[in-house]
DSSP file (Angstrom, degrees, kcal/mol; ACC not computed):
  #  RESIDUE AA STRUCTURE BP1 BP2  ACC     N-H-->O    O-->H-N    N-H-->O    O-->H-N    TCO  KAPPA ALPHA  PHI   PSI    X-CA   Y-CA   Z-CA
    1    1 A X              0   0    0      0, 0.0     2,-0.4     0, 0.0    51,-0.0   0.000 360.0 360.0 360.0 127.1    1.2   -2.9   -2.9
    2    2 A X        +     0   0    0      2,-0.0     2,-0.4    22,-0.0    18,-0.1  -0.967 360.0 159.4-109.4 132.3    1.6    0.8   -4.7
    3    3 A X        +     0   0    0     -2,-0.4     2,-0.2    16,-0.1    47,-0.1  -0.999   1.8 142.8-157.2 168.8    3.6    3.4   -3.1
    4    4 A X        -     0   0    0     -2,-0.4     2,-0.4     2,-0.0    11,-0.1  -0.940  53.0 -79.1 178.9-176.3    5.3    6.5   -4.2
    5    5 A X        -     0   0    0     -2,-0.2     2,-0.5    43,-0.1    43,-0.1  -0.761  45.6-120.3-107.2 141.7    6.0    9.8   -3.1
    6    6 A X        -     0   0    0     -2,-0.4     2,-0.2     4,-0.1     6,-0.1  -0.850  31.2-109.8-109.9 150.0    2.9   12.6   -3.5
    7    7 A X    >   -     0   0    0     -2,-0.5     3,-5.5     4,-0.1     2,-0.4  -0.448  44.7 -99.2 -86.7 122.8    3.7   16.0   -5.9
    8    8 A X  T 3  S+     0   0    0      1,-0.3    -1,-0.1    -2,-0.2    -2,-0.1   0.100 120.9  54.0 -61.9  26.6    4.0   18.8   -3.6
    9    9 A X  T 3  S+     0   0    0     -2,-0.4    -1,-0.3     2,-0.1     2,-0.2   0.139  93.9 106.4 -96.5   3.6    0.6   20.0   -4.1
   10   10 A X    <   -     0   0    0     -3,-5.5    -4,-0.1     4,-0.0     5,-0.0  -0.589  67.4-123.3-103.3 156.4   -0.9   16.9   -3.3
   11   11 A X        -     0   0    0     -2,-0.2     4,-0.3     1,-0.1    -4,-0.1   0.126  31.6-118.9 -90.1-148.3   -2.7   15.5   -0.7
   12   12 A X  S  > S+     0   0    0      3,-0.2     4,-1.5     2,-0.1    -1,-0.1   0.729 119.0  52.5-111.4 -29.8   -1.4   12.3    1.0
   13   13 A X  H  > S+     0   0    0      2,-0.2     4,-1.6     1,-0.2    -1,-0.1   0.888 115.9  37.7 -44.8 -56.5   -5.5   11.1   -0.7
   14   14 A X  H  > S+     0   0    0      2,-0.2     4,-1.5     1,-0.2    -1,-0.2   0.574 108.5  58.5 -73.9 -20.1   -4.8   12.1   -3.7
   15   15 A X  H  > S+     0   0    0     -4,-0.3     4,-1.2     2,-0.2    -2,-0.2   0.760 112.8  51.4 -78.4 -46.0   -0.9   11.0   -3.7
   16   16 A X  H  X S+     0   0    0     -4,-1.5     4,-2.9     2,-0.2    -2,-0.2   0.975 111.5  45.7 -83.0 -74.1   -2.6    7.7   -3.1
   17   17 A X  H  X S+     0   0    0     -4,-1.6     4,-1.7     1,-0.3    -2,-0.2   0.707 107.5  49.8  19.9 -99.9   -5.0    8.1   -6.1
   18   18 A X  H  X S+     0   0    0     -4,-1.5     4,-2.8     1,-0.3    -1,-0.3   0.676 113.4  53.0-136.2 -46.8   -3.0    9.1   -8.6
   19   19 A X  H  X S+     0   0    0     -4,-1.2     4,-2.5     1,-0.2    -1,-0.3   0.963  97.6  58.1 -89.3 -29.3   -0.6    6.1   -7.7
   20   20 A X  H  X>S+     0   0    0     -4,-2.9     4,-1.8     2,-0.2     5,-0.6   0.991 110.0  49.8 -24.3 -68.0   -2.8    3.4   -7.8
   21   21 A X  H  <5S+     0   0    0     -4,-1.7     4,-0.4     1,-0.2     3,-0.3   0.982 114.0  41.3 -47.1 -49.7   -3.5    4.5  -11.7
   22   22 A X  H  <5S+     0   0    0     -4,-2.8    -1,-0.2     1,-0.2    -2,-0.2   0.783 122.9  40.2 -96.5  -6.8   -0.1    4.7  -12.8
   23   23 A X  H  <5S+     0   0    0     -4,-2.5    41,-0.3     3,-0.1    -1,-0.2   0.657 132.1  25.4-111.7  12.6    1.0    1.3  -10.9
   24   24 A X  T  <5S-     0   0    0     -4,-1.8    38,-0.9    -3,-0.3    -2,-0.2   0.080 101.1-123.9-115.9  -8.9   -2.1   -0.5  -11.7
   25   25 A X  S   <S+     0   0    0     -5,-0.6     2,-0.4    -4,-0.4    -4,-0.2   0.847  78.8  10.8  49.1  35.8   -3.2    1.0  -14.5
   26   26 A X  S    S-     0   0    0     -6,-0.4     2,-0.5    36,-0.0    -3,-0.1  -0.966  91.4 -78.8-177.9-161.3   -7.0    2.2  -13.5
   27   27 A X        -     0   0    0     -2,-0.4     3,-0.0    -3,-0.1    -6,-0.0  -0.891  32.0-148.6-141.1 117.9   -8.7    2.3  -10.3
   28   28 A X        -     0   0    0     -2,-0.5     2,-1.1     1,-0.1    -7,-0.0   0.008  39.2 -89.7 -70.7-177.9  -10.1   -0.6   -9.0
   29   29 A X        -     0   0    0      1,-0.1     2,-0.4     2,-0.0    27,-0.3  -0.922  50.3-154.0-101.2 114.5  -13.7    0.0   -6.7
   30   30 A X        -     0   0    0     -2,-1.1    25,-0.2    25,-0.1    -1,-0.1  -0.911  17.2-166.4 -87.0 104.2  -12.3    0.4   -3.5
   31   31 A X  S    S-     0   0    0     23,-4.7     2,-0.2    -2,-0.4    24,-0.1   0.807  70.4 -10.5 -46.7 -53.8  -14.3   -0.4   -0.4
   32   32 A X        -     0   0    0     22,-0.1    22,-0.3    20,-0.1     2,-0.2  -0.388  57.2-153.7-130.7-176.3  -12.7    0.9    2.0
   33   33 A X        -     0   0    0     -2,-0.2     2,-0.4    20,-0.2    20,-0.2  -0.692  15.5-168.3-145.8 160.9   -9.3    2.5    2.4
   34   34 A X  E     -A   52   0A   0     18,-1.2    18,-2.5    -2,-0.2     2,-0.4  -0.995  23.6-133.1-145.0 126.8   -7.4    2.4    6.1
   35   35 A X  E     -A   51   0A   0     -2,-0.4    16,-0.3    16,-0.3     3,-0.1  -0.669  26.3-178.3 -98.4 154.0   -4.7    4.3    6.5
   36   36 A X  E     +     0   0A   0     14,-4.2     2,-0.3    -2,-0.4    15,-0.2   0.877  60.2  14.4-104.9 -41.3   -1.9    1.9    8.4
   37   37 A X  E     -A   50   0A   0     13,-1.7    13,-2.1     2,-0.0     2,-0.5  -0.926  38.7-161.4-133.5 160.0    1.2    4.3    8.9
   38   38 A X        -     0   0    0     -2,-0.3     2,-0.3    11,-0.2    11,-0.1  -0.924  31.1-171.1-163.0 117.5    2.5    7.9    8.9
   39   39 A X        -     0   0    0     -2,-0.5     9,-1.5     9,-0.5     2,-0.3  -0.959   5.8-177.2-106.3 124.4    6.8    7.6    8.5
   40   40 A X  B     -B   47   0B   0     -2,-0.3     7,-0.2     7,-0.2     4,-0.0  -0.899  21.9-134.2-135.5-178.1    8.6   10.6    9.0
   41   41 A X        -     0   0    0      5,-1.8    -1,-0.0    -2,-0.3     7,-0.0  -0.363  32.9-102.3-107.2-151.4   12.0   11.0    8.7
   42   42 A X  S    S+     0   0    0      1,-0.3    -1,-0.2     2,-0.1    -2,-0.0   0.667 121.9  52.5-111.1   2.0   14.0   13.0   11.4
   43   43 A X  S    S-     0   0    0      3,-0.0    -1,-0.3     0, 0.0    -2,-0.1   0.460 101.5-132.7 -64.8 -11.9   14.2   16.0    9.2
   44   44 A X  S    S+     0   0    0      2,-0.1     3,-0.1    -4,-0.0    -2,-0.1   0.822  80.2 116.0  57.5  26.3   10.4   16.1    8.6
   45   45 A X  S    S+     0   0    0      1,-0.1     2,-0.3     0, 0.0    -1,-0.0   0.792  72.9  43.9 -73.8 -45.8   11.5   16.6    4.9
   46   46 A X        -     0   0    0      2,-0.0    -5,-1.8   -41,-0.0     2,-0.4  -0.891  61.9-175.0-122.8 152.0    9.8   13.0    4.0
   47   47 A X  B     -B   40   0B   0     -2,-0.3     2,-0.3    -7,-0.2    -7,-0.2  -0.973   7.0-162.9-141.9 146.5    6.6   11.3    4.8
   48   48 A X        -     0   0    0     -9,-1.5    -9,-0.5    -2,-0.4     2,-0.1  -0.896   3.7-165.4-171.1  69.6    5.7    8.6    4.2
   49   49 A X        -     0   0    0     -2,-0.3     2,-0.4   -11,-0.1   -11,-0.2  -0.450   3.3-169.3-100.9 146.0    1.9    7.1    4.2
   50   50 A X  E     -A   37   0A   0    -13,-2.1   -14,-4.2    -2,-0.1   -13,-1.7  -0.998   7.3-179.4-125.1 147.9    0.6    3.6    4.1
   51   51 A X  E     -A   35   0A   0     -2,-0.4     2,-0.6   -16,-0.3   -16,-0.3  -0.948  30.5-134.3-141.7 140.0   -2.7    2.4    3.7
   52   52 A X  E     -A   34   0A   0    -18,-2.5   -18,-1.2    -2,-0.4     2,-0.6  -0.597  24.1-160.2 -89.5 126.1   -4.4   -0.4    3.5
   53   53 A X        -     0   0    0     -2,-0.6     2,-0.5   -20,-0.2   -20,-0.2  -0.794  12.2-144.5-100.3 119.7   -7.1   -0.4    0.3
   54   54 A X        -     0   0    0     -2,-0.6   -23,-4.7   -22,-0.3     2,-0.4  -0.802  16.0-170.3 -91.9 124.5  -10.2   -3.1    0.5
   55   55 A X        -     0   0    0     -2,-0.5   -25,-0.1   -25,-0.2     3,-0.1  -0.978  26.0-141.1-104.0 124.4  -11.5   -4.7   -2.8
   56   56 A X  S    S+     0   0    0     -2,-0.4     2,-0.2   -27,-0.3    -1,-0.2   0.899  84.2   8.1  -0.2 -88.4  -14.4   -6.6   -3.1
   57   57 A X  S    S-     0   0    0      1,-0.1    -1,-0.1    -3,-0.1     0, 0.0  -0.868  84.9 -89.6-131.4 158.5  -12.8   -9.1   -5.5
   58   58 A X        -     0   0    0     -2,-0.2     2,-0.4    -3,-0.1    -1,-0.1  -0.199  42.0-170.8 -42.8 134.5   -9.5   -9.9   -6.9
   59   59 A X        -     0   0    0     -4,-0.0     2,-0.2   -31,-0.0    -1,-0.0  -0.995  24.6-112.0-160.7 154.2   -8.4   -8.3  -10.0
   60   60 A X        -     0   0    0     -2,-0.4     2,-0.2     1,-0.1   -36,-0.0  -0.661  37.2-133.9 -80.4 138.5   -5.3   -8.5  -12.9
   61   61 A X        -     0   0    0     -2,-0.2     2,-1.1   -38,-0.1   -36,-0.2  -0.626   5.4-125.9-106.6 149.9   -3.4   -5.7  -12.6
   62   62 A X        -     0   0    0    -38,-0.9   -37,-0.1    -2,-0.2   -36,-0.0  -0.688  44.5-151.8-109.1  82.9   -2.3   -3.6  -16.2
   63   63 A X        -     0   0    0     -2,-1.1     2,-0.2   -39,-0.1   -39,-0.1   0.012  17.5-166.6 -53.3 153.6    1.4   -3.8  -15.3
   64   64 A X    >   -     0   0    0    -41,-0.3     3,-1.2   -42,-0.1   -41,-0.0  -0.466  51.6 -65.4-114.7-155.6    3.9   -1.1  -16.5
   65   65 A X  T 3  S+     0   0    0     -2,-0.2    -2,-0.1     1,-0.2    -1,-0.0   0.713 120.8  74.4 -48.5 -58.8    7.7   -1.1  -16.5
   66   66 A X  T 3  S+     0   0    0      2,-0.0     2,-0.3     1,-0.0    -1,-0.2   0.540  88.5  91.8 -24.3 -41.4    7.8   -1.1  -12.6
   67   67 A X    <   +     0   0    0     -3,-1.2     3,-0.1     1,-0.1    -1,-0.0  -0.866  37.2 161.7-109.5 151.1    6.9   -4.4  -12.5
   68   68 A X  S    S-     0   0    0      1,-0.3     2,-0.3    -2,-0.3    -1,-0.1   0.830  79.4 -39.4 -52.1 -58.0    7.9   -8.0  -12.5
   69   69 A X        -     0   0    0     -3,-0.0    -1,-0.3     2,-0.0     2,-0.3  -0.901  46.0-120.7-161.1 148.4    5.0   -9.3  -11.3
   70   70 A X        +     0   0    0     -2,-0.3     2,-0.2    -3,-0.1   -10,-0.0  -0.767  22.2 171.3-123.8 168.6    1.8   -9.3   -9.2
   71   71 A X        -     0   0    0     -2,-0.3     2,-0.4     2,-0.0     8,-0.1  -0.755  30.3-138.3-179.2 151.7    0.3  -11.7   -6.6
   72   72 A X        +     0   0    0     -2,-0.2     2,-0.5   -14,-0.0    -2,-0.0  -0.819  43.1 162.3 -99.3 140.3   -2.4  -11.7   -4.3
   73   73 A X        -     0   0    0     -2,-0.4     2,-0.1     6,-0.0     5,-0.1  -0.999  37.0-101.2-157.8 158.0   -1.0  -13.4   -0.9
   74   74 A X    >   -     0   0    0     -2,-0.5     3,-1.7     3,-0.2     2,-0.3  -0.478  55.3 -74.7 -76.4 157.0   -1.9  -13.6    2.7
   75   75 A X  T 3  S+     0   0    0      1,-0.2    -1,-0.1    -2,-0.1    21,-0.0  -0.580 121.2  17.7 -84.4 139.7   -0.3  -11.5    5.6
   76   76 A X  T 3  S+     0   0    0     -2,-0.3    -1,-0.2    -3,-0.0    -2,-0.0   0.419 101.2  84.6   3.8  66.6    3.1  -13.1    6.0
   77   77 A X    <   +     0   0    0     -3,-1.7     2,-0.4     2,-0.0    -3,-0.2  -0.611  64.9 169.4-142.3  71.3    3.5  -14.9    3.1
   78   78 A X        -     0   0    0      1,-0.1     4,-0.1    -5,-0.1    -3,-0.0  -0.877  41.3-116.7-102.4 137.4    4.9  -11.5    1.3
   79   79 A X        -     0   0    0     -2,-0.4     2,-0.4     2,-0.1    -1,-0.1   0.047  52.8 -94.7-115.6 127.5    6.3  -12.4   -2.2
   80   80 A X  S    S+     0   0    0      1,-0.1     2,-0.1     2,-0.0    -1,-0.1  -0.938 100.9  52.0-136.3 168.9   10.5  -11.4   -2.1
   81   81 A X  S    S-     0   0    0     -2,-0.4     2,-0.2     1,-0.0    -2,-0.1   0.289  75.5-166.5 -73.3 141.3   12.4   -9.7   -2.6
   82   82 A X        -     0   0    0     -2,-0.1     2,-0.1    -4,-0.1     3,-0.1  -0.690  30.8-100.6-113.1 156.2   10.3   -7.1   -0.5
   83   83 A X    >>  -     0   0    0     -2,-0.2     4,-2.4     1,-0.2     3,-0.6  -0.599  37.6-115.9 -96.6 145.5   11.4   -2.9   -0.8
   84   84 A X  H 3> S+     0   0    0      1,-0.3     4,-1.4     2,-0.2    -1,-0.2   0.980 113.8  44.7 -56.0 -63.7   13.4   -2.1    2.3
   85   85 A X  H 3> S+     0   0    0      2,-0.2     4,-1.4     1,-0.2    -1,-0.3   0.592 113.7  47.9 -32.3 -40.5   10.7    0.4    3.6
   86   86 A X  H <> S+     0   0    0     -3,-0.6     4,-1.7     2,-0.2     5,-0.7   0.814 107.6  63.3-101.4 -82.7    7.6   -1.9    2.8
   87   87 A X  H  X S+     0   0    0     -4,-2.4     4,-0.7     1,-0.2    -2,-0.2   0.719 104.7  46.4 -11.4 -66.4    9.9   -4.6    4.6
   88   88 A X  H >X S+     0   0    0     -4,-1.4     3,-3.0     2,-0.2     4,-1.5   0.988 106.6  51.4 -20.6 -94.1    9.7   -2.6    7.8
   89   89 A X  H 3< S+     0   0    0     -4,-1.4    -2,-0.2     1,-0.3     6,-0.2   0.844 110.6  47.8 -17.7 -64.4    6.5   -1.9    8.1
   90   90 A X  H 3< S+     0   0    0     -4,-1.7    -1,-0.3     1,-0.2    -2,-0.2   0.732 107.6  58.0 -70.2 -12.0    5.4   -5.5    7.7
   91   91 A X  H << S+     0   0    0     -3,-3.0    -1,-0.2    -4,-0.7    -2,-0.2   0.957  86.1 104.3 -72.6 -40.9    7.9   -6.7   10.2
   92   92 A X     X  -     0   0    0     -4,-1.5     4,-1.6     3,-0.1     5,-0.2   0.085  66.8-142.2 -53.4 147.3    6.5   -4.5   12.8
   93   93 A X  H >> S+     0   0    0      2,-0.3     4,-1.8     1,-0.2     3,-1.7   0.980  99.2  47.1 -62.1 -70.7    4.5   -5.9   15.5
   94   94 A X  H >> S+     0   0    0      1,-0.3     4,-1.5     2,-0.2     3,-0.7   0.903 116.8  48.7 -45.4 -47.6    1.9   -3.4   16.0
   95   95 A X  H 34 S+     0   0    0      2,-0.3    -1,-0.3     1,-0.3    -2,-0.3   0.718 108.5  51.2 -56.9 -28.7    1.5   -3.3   12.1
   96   96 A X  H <X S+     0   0    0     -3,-1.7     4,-1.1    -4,-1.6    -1,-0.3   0.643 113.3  46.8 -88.3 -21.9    1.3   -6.8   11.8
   97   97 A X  H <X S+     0   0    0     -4,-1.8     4,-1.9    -3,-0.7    -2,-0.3   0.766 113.1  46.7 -85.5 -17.8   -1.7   -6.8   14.7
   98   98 A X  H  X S+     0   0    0     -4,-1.5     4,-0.6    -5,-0.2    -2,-0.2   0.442 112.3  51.3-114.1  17.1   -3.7   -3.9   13.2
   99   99 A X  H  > S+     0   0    0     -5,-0.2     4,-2.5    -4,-0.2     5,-0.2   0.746 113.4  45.2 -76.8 -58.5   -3.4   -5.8    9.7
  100  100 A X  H  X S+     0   0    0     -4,-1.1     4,-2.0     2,-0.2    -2,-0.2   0.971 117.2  46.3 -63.0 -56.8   -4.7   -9.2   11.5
  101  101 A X  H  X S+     0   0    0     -4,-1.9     4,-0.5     1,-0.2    -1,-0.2   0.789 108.4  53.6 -57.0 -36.4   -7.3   -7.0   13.1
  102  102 A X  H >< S+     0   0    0     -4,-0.6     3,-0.6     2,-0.2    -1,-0.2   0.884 112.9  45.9 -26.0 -70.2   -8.1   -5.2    9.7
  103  103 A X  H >X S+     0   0    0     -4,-2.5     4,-1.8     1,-0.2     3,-1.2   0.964 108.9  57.3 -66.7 -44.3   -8.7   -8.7    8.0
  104  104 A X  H 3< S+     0   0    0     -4,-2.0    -1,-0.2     1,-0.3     3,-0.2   0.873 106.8  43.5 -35.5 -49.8  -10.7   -9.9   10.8
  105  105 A X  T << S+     0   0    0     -3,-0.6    -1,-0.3    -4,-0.5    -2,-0.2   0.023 116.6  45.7-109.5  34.0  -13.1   -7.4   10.7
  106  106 A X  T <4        0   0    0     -3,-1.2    -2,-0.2    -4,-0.2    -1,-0.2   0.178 360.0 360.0-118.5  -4.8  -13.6   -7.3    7.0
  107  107 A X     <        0   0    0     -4,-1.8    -3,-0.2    -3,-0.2    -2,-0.1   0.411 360.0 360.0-125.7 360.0  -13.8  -11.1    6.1
């Protein structure tokens, strides 16, 4: 999982981008990308995108500072402690059907 806040000229694509690189260290070949969620907060001050990114094949990640750790895992068997926000998401129902439905029609 990468997430981060996008730099106010950027788009939500590029926000996406740009954090991939700096919490992966390059950019893997990305199949597909799906966006999963739009959070906004009840000023409209933050937003708050998720998306789900498809790889091919599995790949070692060039960790920075940020991390502990990696792991590759199946949906819900998520590695914890989990970030509160990320936490959400994956509890939610719908998100957890259009995840199953996602892997479904990609494997």
């Amino acid at each position: 999982m990468v997430g981060g806040s996008t730099h106010e000229t950027e788009t939500p694509w590029q926000g996406l981008q740009r954090e991939i690189v700096e919490e992966i260290g390059f950019q893997p070949t990305i199949s597909k990308t799906i966006p999963l969620e739009l959070f906004v907060s009840k000023d409209t001050r933050f937003k708050f995108h998720t998306f789900v990114c498809v790889v091919d094949t599995e790949f070692v990640p060039k960790l920075n500072i940020e991390h502990n750790g990696y792991a590759w895992v199946s949906v819900n068997a998520w590695p914890l402690p989990l970030h509160e926000g990320v936490k959400k998401t994956l509890q939610n129902k719908q998100i957890e059907t259009k995840l199953q439905t996602i892997l479904d029609l990609i494997v």
